[in-house]
C-alpha positions as CSV (number, residue, x, y, z in Angstrom):
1,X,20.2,-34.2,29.3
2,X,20.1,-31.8,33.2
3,X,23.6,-31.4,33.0
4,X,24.0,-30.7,29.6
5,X,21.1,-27.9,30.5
6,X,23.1,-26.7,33.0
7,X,25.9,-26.1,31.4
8,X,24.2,-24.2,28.8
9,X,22.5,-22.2,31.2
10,X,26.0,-21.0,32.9
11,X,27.4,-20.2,29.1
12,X,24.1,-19.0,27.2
13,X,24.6,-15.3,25.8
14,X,22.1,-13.5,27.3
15,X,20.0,-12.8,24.5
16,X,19.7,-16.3,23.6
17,X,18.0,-19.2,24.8
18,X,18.2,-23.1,24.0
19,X,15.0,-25.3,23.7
20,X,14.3,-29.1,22.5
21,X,11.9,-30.6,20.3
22,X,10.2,-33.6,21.8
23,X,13.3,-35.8,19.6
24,X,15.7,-33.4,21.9
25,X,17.0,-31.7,18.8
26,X,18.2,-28.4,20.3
27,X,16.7,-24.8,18.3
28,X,18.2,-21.7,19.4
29,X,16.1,-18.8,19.4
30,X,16.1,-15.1,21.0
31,X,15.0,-14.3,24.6
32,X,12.0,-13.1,24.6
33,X,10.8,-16.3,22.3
34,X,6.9,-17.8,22.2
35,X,5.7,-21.4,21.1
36,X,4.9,-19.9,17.8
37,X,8.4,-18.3,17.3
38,X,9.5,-22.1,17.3
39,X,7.2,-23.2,15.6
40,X,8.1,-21.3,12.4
41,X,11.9,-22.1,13.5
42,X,11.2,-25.7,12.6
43,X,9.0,-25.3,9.7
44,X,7.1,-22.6,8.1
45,X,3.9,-25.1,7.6
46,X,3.8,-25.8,10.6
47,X,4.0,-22.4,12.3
48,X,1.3,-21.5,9.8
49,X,-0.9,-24.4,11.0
50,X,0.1,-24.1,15.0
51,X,-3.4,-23.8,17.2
52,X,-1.4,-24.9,20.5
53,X,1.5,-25.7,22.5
54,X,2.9,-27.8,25.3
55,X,5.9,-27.2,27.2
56,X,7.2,-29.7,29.6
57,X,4.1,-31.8,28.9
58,X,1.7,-29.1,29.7
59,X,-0.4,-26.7,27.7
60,X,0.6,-23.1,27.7
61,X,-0.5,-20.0,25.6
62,X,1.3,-19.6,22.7
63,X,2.5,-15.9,23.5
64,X,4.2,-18.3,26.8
65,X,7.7,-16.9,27.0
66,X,9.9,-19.6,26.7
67,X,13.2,-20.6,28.8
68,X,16.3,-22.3,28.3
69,X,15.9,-26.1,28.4
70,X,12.0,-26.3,27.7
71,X,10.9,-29.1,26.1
72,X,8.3,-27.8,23.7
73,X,5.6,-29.5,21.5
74,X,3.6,-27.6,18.5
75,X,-0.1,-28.4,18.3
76,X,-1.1,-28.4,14.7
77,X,-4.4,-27.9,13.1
78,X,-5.7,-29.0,9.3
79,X,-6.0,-25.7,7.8
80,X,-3.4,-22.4,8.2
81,X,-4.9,-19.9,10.4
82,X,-2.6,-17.8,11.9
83,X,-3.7,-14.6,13.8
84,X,-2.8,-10.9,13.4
85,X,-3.0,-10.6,17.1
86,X,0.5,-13.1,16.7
87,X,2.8,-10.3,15.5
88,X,2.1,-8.2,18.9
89,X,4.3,-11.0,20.3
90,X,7.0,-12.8,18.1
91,X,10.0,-12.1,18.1
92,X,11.9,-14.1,15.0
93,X,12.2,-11.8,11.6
94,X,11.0,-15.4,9.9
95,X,7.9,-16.0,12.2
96,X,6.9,-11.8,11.8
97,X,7.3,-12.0,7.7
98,X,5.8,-15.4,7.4
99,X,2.9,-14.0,9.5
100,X,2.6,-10.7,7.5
101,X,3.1,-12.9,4.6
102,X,0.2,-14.9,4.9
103,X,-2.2,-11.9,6.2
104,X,-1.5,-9.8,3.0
105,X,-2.4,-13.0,1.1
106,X,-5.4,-13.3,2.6
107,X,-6.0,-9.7,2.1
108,X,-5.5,-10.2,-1.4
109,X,-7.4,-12.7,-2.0
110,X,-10.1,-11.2,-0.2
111,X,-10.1,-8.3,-2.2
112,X,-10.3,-10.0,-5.3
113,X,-13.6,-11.6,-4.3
114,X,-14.7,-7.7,-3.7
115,X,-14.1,-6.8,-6.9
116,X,-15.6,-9.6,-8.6
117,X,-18.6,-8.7,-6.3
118,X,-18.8,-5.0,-7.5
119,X,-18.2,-5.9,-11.2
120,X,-21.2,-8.4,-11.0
121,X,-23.3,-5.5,-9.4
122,X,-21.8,-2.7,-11.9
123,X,-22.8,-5.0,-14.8
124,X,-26.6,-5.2,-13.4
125,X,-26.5,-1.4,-14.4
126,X,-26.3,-0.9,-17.7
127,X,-26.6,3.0,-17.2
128,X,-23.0,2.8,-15.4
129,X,-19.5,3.4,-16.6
130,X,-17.0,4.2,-14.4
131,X,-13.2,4.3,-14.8
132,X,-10.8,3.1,-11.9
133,X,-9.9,6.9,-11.2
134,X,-13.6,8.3,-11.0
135,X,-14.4,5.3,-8.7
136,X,-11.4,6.4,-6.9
137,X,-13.0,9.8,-5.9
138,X,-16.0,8.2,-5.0
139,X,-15.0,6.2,-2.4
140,X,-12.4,8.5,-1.2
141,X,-15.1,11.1,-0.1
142,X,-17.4,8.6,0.8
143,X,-15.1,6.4,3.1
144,X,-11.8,7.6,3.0
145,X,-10.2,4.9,1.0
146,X,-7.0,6.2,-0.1
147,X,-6.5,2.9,-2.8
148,X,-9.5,0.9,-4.1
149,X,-7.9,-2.6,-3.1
150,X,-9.1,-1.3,0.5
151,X,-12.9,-0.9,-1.4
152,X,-12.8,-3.9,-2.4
153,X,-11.6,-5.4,0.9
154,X,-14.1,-3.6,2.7
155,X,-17.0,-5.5,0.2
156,X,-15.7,-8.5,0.5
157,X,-15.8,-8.0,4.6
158,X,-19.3,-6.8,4.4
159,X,-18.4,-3.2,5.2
160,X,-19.5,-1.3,2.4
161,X,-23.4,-0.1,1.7
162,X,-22.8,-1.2,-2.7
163,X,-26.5,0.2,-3.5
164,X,-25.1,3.7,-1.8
165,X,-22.0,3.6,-3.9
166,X,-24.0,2.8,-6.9
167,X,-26.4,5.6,-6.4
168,X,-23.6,8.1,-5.8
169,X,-22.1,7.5,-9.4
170,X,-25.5,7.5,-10.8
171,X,-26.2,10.9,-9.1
172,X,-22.8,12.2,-11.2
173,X,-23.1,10.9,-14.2
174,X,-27.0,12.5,-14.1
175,X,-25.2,15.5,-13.1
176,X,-22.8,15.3,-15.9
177,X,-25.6,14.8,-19.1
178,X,-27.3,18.0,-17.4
179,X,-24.6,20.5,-19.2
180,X,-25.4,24.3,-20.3
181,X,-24.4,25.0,-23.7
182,X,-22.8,28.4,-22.5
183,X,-20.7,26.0,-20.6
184,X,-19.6,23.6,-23.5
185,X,-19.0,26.5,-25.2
186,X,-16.4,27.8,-22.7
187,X,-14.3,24.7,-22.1
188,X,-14.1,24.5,-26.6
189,X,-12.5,28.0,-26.2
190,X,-10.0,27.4,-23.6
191,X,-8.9,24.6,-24.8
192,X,-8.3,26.3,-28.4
193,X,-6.3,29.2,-26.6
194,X,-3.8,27.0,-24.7
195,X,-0.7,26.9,-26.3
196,X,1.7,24.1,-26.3
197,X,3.8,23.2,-23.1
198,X,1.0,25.3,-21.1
199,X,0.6,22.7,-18.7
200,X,-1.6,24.4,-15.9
201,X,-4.4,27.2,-16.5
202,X,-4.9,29.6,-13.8
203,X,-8.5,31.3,-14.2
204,X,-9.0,29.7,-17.4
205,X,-6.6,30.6,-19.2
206,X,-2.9,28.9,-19.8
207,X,-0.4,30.6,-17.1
208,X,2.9,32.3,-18.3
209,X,3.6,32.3,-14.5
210,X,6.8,30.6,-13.3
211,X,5.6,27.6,-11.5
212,X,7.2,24.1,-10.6
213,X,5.8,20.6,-9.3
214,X,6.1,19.9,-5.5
215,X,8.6,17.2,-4.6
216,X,6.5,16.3,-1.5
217,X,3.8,14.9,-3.8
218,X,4.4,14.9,-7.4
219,X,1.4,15.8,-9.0
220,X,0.6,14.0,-12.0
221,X,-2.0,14.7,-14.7
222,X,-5.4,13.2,-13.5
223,X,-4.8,14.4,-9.5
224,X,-6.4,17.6,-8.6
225,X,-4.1,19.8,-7.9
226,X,-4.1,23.4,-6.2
227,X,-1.4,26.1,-6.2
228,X,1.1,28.0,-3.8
229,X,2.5,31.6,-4.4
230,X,5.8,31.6,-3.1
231,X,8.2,34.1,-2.1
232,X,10.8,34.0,-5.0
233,X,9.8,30.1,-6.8
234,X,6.6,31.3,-8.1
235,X,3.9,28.8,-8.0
236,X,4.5,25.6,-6.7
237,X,1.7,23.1,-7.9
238,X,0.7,20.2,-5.0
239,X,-2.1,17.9,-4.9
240,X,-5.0,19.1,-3.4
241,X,-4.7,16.2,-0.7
242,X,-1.2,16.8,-0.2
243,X,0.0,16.2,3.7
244,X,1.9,19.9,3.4
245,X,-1.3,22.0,1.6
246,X,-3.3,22.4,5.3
247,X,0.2,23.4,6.5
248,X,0.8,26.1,4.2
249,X,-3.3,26.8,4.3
250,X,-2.7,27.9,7.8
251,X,0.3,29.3,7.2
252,X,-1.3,31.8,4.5
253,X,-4.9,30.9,3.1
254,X,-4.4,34.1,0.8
255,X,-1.8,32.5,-1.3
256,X,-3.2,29.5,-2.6
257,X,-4.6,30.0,-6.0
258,X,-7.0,27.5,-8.0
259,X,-5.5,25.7,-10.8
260,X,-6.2,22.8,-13.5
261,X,-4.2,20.8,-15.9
262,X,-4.3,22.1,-19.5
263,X,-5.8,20.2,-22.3
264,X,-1.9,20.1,-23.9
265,X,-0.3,17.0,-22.1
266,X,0.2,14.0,-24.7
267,X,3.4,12.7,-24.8
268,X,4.5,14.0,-21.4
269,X,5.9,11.9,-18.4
270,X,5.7,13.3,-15.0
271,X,7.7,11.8,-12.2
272,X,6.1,9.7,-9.4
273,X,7.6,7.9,-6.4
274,X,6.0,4.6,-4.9
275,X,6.8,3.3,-1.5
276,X,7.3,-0.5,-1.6
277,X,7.7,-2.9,1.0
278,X,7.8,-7.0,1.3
279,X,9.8,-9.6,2.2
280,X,13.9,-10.0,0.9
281,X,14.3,-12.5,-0.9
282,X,16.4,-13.3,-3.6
283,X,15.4,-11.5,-7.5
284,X,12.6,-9.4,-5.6
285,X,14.1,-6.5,-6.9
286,X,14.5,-7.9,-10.5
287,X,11.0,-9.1,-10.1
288,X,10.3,-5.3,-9.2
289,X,12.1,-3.3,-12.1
290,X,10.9,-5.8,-14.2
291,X,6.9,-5.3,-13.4
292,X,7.5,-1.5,-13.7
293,X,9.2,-1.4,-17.4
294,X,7.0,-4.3,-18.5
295,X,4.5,-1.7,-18.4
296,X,3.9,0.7,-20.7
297,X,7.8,1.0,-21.1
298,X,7.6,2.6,-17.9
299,X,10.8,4.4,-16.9
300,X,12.8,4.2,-13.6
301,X,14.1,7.3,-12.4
302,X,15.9,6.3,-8.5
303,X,15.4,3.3,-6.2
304,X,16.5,3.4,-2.8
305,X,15.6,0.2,-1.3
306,X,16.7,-0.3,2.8
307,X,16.6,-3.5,4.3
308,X,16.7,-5.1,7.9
309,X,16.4,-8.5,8.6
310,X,14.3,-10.2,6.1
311,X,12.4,-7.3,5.4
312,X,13.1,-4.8,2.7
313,X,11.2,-0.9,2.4
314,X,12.1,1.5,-0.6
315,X,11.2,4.2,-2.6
316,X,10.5,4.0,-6.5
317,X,10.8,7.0,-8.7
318,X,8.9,5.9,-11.8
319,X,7.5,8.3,-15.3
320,X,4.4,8.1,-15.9
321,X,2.0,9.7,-17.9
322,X,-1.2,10.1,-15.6
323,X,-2.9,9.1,-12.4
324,X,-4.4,6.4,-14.4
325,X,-1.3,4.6,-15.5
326,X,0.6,5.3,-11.6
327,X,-2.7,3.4,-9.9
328,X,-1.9,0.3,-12.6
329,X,1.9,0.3,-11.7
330,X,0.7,0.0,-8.0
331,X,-1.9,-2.6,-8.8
332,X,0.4,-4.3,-10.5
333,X,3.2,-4.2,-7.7
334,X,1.0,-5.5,-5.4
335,X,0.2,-9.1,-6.6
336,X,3.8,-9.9,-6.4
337,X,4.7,-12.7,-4.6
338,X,6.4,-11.4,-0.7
339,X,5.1,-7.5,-1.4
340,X,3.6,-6.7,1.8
341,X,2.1,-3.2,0.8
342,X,2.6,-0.4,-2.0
343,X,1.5,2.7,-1.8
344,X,1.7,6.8,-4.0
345,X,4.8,8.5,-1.9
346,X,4.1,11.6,0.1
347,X,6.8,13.5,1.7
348,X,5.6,14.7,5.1
């Protein structure tokens, strides 16, 4: 066994070393390699049930870096357990995804339990009705949740005050009975006066302005949105929490303009892009398309999917009709199988 170590050692590539299993079968893995890179080299069980190592007959940490011709032995425990603090130092594409893999699970899971948590405390108050959107804006101002699976994480972690949540959509909906009649009286007439294909109002009233829909963040019907008088293009209409809006704020506060969606949008699609990414493996994208159409008869516009290694990352243009129907298509993108995260696309 020495001198066949030897030799590899004088003909190894230099990014590569050679290690044996305690039976002397010989795994090949890159420099740089740990206990736990092995580990999922052998078998993915039992790098997701690895709690220790010994090399040469001794016990090392598992972030050990290994050499050519160790002898290396996996420690494994009962239950899977791996740690986040693991991916600051694999190296292997399969121990990194299997690791990410099993973290978003978790994650998922996790988050399920949060929303079964809220739903049980929502239903205690009869008073409440909330949709997904509305619940949305709540949390976003109150914690800066930019998706509600992270709201839910957060309960399930024991992170979130629920009774302060709960008190903040009571406070709205109050607010919301409390309506002058002047006021119900003025939202009746402007939306009689809006004429068809009128789809923003500017000052209450439907704009014959020329305007367009940024590309940087696709507004859809349901986001607030705020506008920008440009030199030439006329308005172009962003989300109010669009990256580029504080840009252009400081660029030239006097040019951004208040504006709402008219009342005349039913039977419209507005384009929206998701950014997707996961684990490549074979019919993920099938799986993907398929989701998406499978709702709503949801219509793909582009998808430019990258990958690298065993990882894949893209960008989905989809139609959809509102904020409402674009949270569901991400919802629904999330619980498949290998999709690590998905998320609204924002150009920066």
């Amino acid at each position: 066994m020495s001198e066949f170590v030897e030799d590899l050692k004088l003909n190894l590539y230099q990014d590569e070393i050679y290690v044996f299993t305690p039976k002397g079968d010989l795994k090949v893995l890159p420099r740089g390699a740990t206990p736990v890179d092995f580990a999922f080299e052998i078998h993915t069980e039992i790098g997701l049930r690895c709690i220790g190592a010994k090399v040469n007959g001794r016990i090392v940490p598992l972030d050990y870096k290994l050499k050519t011709g160790d002898q290396v032995e996996i420690i494994t425990g009962k239950h899977r357990q791996p740690s986040r603090d693991w991916l600051n130092f694999v190296v292997t594409s399969k121990a990194k995804s299997q690791i990410r893999k099993w973290i978003n699970e978790e994650k998922r899971k996790l988050a399920d339990a949060g929303r079964e948590i809220w739903e049980k405390k929502v239903k205690g108050k009869k008073k409440i009705h909330i949709s997904d959107d509305e619940l949305l804006k709540i949390v976003k101002e109150l914690y800066k949740f930019d998706n509600l699976q992270k709201f839910y994480l957060a309960i399930a972690e024991g992170g979130i005050d629920i009774a302060e949540v709960v008190k903040k959509i009571e406070e709205r909906q109050k607010h919301k009975e409390v309506v002058k009649p002047e006021e119900e009286v003025k939202g009746d007439v402007i939306s009689e006066v809006l004429k068809p294909q009128k789809l923003i109002t500017i000052d209450g009233t439907a704009s014959d302005l020329l305007y367009t829909f940024a590309k940087c963040c696709h507004p859809v019907p349901g986001d607030e949105i705020i506008g920008f008088v440009t030199r030439g293009e006329g308005i172009k209409i962003h989300r109010k929490d669009c990256v580029n809006i504080e840009r252009l704020r400081a660029k030239d506060e006097d040019r951004l303009i208040d504006v709402v969606w008219s009342a005349v949008l039913e039977g419209m699609v507005f384009p929206a892009g998701i950014t997707i990414e996961g684990e490549d493996r074979p019919g993920m994208l099938k799986e993907i398309t398929t989701v998406i159409s499978d709702y709503r008869n949801t219509n793909i516009k582009m998808v430019n999917i990258e990958t690298q290694n065993s990882l894949f990352r893209g960008i989905i243009t989809v139609e959809v009709k509102d904020l409402e129907h674009l949270n569901v298509l991400i919802d629904k993108l999330r619980r498949i199988e290998g999709v690590y995260s998905v998320s609204r696309y924002q150009e920066k």
